[in-house]
C-alpha angles and dihedrals in degrees: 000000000000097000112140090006092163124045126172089252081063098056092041083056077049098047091050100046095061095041084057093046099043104032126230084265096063099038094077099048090046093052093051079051104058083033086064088042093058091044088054098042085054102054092036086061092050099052090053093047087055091046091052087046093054085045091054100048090043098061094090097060135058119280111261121208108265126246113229109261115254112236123267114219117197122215138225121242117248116270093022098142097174085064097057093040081065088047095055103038091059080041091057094032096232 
């Protein structure tokens, strides 16, 4: 019933419809932004994988007091100009 469900032409009518939604202006900046989401989402998971491996090695051995984490800062990538019109605006104070 569902044999061959999706076929290049459905995606093109896809592709269409959200261009026509979203319009060719928005798509761009949608797309940095789940780009930096991604970013975020990977280094984020990474973070938490070396935290459980130095849990995990430290099992064995008596729990030491914890310094306090250093914060993280997350950049901008380059040319995100939405980022530094924020920036600017607190800068200014408008």
């Amino acid at each position: 019933m569902f044999r061959n469900g999706l076929e290049p032409w459905h995606l093109l009518i896809v592709a269409i419809v959200i261009i026509l939604l979203f319009g060719s202006k928005k798509l761009p900046d949608t797309a940095r932004a789940l780009g930096k989401s991604l970013r975020i989402l990977k280094s984020e998971t990474e973070a938490m994988k070396q935290e459980g491996a130095q849990a995990a090695g430290s099992a064995d051995a008596p729990p030491a007091p914890q310094p306090e984490a250093p914060h993280r800062t997350i950049q901008t990538a380059p040319g995100d100009v939405a980022s530094a019109r924020t920036v600017q605006q607190h800068v200014n104070g408008s």
